[in-house]
Structure formats: C-alpha cells, structure tokens
C-alpha positions in Angstrom: -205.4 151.6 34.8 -204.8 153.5 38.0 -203.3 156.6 37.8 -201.9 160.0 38.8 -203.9 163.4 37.7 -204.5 166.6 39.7 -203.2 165.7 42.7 -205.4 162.4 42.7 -205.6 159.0 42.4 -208.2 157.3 40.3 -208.8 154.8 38.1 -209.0 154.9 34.4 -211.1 152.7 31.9 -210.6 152.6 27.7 -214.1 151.5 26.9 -212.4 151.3 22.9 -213.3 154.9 21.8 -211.3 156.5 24.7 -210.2 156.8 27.9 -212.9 157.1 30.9 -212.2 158.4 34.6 -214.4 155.9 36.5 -212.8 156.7 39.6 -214.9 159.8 39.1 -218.5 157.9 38.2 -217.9 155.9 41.3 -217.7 159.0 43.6 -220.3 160.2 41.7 -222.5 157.2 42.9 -221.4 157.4 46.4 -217.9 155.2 46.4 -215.6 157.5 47.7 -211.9 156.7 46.7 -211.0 159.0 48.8 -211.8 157.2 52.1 -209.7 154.0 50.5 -206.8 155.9 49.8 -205.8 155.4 53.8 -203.7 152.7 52.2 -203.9 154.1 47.9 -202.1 151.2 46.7 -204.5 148.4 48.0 -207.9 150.3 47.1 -208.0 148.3 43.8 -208.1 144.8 45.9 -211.1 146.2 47.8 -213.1 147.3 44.6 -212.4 143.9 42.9 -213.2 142.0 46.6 -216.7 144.5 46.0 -216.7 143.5 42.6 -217.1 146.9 41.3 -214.1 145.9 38.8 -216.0 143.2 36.9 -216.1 144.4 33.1 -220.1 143.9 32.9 -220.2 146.2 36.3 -217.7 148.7 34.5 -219.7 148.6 31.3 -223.3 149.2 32.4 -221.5 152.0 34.4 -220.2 153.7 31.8 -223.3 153.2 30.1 -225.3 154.9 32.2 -223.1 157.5 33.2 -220.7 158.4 30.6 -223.7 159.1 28.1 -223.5 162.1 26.9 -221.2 163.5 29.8 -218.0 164.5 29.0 -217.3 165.1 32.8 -215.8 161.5 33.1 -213.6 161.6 29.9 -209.9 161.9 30.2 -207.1 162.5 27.8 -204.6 160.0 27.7 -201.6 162.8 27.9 -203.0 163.7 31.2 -203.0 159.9 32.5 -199.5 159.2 34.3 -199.8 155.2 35.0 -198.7 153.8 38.4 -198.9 150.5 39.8 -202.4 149.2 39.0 -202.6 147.1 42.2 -199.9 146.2 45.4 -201.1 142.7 45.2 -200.3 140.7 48.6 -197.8 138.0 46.7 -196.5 137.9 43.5 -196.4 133.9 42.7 -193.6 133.2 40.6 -193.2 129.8 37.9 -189.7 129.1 37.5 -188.9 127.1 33.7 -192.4 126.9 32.6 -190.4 127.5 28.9 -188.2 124.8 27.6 -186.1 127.1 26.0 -185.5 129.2 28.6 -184.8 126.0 30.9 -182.4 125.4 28.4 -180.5 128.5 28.5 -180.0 128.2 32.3 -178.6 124.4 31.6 -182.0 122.6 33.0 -184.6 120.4 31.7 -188.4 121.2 32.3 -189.2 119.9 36.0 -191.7 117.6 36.2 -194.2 119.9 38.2 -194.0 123.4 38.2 -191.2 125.2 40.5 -193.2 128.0 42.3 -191.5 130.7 44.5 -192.8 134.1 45.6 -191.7 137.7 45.7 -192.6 139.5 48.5 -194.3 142.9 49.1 -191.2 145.2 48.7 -190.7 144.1 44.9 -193.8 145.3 43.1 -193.3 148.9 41.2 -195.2 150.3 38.8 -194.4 152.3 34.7 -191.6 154.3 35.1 -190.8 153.5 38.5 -186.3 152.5 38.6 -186.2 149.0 39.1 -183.0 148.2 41.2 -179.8 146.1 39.6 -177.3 146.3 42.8 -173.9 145.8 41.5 -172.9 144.6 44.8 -174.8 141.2 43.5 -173.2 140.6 40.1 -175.5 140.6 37.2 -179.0 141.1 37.4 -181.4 140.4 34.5 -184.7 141.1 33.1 -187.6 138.3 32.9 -190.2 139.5 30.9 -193.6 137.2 31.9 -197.4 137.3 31.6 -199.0 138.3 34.7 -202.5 136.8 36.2 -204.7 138.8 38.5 -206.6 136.7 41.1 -210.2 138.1 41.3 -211.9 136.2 43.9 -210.3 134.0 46.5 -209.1 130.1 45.2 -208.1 127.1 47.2 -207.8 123.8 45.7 -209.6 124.6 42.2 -208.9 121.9 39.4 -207.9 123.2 36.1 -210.8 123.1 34.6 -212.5 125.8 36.9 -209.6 127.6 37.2 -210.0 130.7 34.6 -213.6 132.1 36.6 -211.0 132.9 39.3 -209.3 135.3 36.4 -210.0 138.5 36.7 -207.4 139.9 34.4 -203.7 139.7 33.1 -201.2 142.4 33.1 -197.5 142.2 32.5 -194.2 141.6 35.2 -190.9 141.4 34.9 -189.3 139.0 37.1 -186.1 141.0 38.0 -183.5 137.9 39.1 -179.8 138.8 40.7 -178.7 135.7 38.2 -174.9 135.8 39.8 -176.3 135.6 43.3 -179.2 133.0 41.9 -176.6 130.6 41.0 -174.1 130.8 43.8 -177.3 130.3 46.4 -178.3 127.4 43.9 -174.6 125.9 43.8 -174.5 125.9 47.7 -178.4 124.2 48.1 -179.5 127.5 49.4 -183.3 129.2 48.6 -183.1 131.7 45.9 -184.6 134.3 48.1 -182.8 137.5 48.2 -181.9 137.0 44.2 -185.4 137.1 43.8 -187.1 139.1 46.1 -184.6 142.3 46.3 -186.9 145.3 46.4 -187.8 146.9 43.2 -187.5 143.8 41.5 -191.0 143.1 40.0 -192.9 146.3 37.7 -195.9 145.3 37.1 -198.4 147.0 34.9 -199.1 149.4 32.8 -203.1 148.3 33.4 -205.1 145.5 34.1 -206.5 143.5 30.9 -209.7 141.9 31.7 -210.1 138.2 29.6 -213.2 139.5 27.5 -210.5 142.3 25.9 -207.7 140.0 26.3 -208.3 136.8 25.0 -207.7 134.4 23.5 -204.2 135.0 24.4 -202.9 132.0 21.4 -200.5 133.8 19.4 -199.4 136.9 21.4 -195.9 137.3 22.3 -193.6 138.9 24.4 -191.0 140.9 23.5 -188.2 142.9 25.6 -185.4 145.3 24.5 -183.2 146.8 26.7 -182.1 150.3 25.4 -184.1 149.3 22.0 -182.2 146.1 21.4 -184.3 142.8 21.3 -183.7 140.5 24.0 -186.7 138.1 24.1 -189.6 137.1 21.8 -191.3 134.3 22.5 -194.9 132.9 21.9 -197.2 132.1 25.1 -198.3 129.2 23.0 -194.8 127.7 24.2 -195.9 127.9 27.8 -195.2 124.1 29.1 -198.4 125.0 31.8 -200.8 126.6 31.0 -202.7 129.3 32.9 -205.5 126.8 34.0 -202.8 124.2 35.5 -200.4 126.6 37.1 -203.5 127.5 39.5 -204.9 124.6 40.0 -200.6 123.7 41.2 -200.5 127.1 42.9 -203.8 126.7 44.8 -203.3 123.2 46.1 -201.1 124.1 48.6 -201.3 128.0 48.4 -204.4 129.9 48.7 -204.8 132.8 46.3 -206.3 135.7 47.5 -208.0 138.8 45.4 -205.7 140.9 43.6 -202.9 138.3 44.2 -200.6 138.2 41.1 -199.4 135.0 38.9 -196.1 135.3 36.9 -196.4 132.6 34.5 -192.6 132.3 33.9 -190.1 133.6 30.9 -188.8 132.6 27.5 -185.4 132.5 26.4 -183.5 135.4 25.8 -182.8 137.1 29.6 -179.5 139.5 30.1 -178.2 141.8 32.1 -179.6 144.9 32.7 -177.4 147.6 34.8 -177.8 151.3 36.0 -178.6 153.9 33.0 -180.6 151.2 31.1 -184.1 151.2 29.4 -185.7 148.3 29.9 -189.7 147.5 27.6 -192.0 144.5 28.3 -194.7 144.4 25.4 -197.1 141.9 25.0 -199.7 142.2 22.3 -203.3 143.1 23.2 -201.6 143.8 27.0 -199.9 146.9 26.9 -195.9 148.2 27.2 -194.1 148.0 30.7 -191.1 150.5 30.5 -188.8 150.9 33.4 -185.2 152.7 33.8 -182.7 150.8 35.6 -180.9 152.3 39.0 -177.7 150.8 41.1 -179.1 151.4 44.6 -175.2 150.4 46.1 -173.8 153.6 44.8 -176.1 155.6 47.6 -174.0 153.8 49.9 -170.6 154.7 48.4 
C-alpha cells in the first residue's frame, strides 16, 4: 500500500501480523524515497523496475530489519491509502463475461476487445470519481486489476503469469449514454471511457503468493450499500494468462502497467452524492464517492 502519514509518502507492507512502514527500512538502507518523490506517484514503478518490490526482497527485508524494532511498525488508523501506483496505461477487456455481454445485448467476441484509458483516469481510495451529467448515465464496472512487473512483448500464455507482479482492484467508470451513441454512429468509445477520474484503482497491491489461487473469489459492488454485481472470476471467458499473451502481441506492457480484466453483470448508474465499494475477496475494498464535475461550470 502506499500511503499518506506525517506529511510523507511511503509505502506500507502487512507481513500477516501487522502493518510495516518499509518505506522507512528502505531509507534506512540507503533508498531514499524522498529523492523519487520528484514525480510521488510513479516511485512505485521505479522500485518494481529495481525490483525492491518482489515479495521474497520485501520478506528477507523485513526479516532482517523489523526484528525486534518497533521503529518500522505502523498502525493501521494512521495509514490513509492513496493510489498505489500511476501506472502508464490502464489496458482495458471489454465482454470478457457472458453475462455481462448479455446485459449490453452482445455475444462474447471471438478475441478479446481491448481498449485503454489514459493517464488522466487513474485515482486512488477515497478519491471522487467523476459522473458528468452533461453525458447521461455513467456506471460503475467493478474488475480485477493486473500489475505488470517486468516488461512483456509477445509472451504466450503459458509464460505469461512470471510477468505478474500483483493484482489489485479498478473500476472501469464508462459514460454508458455516451458509449452507445459513439457505438450507434461507428465511432471509438474514447471519451466514454477515458473521462478523467474514471478508473480508482487500489486500495494496495496483492502480490500472487498472498493472492492466489484466485478460483472462487468474487466481486461484489454496492452503491450506497445496495448490491449491484457479484460475480465469480471463475466466469472469466479469458483468463489472466491469455488476455496477455492477446494484450502483448501487439502491445507492449511495461512495469507497473495495469490490466482490467473486464466486468460481470450487474453495472448501473452511479451519480453525484453516491457511495460506490469494489470488494474482492483476499484483494481488499475500493470505496469512492461520486462527484458531477458539470455543476462547477454552472
């Protein structure tokens, strides 16, 4: 997780008995986050490009400096969660569920439909994601996300998951009246997609040896505490493996590069005053309000 505390910016770690600054034991070995916070939100690509961020790196770590040394633990009531990384894409799989194909009157395509939101979309916990009314309805996606951890180009399937290094959770915030009227006229989905504010991501980064095996878990969303999607990522048509080895043939993935592995059934509008909660079991609980960024301009 990376966080606010103190007037700082660090990193925190939950080794399973508690929560661990280790944005303090690597300053204490000489990695100053500091001198990275010249651009704060993209310091978590350069430790994973370093690989500081691997989970054996971060357990012998704590193991040999958290023994004992109650210097580098943290409450969690003094951890406020921001947006773990600014990843340089977020890669996007449209009807990877056959449900939610359904809903929106499609079949599953016969390859996956990949689009991308762009760097003015990722927020973090707690952070308003932005419903314009101008645009019509606007609805929630909640999806599994995929953090890249080391650069892929034409990986098979097979390969694919070294190139993990952890999942997290997105919600792929879609202006669904403005989707279909682009889509009726042949025109890219763009803007309905990629309007800023429109993909949280977060609360923390799950590496696979906590995470998996990720058969059985679910996600859920409720908007002001109402269910609005549950659905098993069993019913995912690709799987993680294939959508990168479709994703990297013709798109290079770099580090810290994010993978939204699509929605189930169940999406609705969200509008200004609303309380929208992605969980996913074993992953954590994204919760963002909901502002109407047109009424600044009324």
């Amino acid at each position: 997780m990376r966080f606010n505390s103190s007037h700082r910016t660090s990193i925190a770690v939950n080794d399973g008995s508690g929560w661990i600054d280790y944005g303090a034991i690597l300053e204490y070995q000489g990695i100053s986050l500091t001198a990275l916070e010249i651009d704060a939100d993209r310091f978590i690509i350069h430790l994973l490009k370093s690989g500081e961020l691997e989970p054996e790196i971060i357990r012998n770590n704590i193991d040999i400096f958290n023994t004992d040394n109650e210097s580098f633990s943290i409450q969690e009531n003094e951890l406020t969660p921001i947006l773990p990384l600014r990843p340089g894409k977020v890669v996007c799989v449209a009807r990877n569920w056959e449900d939610h194909a359904k809903e929106g009157g499609h079949n599953l395509p016969e390859n996956p439909v990949i689009f991308v939101k762009t760097d003015n979309c990722p927020i973090g916990p707690n952070e308003p994601i932005f419903a314009p009314s101008e645009l019509g309805r606007v609805d929630h996606e909640g999806e599994l996300g995929v953090v890249i951890g080391r650069k892929v180009s034409r990986v098979k399937a097979d390969s694919a998951l070294k190139y993990v290094h952890s999942y997290t959770i997105v919600n792929d915030v879609t202006a669904r009246a403005h989707q279909r009227m682009l889509a009726d006229h042949g025109w890219p989905w763009f803007v309905a997609k990629s309007m800023d504010n429109s993909a949280p991501i977060g609360p923390w980064l799950v590496t696979p040896d906590e995470a998996e095996p990720l058969d059985g878990k679910r996600i859920r969303v409720t908007v002001n505490g109402e269910l609005r999607q549950n659905g098993s990522l069993d019913d995912m048509h690709w799987k993680i493996p294939e959508l990168i080895e479709a994703i990297s043939r013709y798109i290079t993935l770099n580090v810290g590069d994010v993978i939204a592995t699509g929605t189930p059934s169940g999406v609705g509008p969200i509008q200004e005053g609303d309380i929208v909660e992605v969980t996913i079991n074993g992953i954590g609980v994204l919760t963002n309000p909901v502002s109407d960024p047109s009424k600044d301009n009324r």
